[in-house]
C-alpha positions as CSV (number, residue, x, y, z in Angstrom):
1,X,0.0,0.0,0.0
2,X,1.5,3.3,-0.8
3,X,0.8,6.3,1.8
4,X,2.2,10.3,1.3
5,X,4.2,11.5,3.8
6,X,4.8,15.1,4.7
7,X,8.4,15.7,5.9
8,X,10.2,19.2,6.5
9,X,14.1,19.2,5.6
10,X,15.8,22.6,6.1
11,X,12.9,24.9,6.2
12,X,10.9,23.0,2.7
13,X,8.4,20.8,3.7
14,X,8.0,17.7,0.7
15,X,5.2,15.2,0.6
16,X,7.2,11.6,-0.1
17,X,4.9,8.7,-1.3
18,X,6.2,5.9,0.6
19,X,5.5,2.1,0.0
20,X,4.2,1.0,3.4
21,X,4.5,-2.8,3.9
22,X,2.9,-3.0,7.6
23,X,-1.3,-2.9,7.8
24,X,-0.8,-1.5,11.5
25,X,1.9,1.3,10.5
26,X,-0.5,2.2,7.0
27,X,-3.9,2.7,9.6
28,X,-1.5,5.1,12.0
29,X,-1.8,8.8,10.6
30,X,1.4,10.8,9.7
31,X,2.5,13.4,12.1
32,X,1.2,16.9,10.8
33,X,4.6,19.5,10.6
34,X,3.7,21.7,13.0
35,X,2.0,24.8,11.5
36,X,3.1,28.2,12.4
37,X,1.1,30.5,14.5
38,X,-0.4,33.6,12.7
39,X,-2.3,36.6,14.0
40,X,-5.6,35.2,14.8
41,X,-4.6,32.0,15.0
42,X,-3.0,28.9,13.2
43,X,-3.2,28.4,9.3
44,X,-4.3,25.3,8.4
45,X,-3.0,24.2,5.1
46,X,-3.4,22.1,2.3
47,X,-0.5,19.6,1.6
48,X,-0.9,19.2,-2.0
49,X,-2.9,20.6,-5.2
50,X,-6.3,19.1,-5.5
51,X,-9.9,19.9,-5.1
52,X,-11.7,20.2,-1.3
53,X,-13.7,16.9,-1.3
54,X,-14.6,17.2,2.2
55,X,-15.0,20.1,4.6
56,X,-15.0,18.0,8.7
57,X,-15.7,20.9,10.6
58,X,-17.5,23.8,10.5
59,X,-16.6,27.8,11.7
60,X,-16.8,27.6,15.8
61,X,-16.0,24.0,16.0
62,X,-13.6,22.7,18.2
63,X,-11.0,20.5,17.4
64,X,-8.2,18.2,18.8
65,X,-4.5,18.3,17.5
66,X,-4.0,15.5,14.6
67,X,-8.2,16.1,13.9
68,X,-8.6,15.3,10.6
69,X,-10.7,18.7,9.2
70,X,-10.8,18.0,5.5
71,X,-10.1,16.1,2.8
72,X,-8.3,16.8,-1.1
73,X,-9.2,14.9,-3.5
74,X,-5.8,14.6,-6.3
75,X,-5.7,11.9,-9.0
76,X,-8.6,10.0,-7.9
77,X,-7.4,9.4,-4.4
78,X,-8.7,11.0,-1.5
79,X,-6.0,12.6,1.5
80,X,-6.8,13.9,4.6
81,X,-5.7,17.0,5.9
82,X,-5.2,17.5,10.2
83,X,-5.1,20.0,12.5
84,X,-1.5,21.1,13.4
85,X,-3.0,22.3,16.8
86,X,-6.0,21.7,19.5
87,X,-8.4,25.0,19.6
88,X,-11.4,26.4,17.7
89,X,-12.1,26.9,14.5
90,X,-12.1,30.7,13.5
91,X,-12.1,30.8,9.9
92,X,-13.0,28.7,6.8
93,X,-11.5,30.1,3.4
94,X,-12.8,27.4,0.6
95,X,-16.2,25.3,0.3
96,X,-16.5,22.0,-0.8
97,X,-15.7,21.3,-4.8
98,X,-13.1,24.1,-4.8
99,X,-9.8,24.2,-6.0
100,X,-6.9,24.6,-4.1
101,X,-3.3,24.9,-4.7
102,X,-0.1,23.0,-2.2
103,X,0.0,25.3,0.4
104,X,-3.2,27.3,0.4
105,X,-4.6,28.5,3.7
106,X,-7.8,25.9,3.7
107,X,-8.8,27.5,7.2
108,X,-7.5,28.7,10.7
109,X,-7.4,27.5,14.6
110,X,-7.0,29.8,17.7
């Protein structure tokens, strides 16, 4: 089974599609890299270019650290996208269906 990784190296961060050979390791969820803190709150982004499939939470929600809060749909496969930090959602900037681009602000946590 193959799984996308995010890793950070020297300030970049790279999603690596990794082979993973283990069922227990595929069904445990990568690490987010921890998002910086912005006025207002934390940016969640989105880790690849896709379209929004799936919006999890709503504005005033509140949500745990490693959350999974959406989901990008990119060549027919669907990844999940996590909170980088525990707190409340403050701010939603796409909808469902919309395009996005690697590293666009999908939302943000205070």
């Amino acid at each position: 089974m193959k799984k996308t990784v995010r890793i950070s190296f020297e300030g970049k961060t790279y999603d690596v599609e990794v082979e993973v050979l283990d069922s227990a390791v595929a069904a445990a969820p990568a690490a987010p890299a921890a998002a910086p803190a912005v006025a207002g709150g934390t940016e969640v982004k989105s880790p690849l270019a896709g379209s929004v499939f799936k919006l999890k939470v709503a504005v005033g929600d509140t949500v745990a650290a490693n959350q999974e809060v959406a989901v990008i749909e990119a060549l027919k496969m669907e990844n999940p996208v996590v909170a980088p930090c525990a707190g409340k959602v403050t701010s939603i900037s796409v909808k469902e269906t919309d395009t996005v681009t690697d590293g666009q602000v999908l939302m943000t946590i205070a």
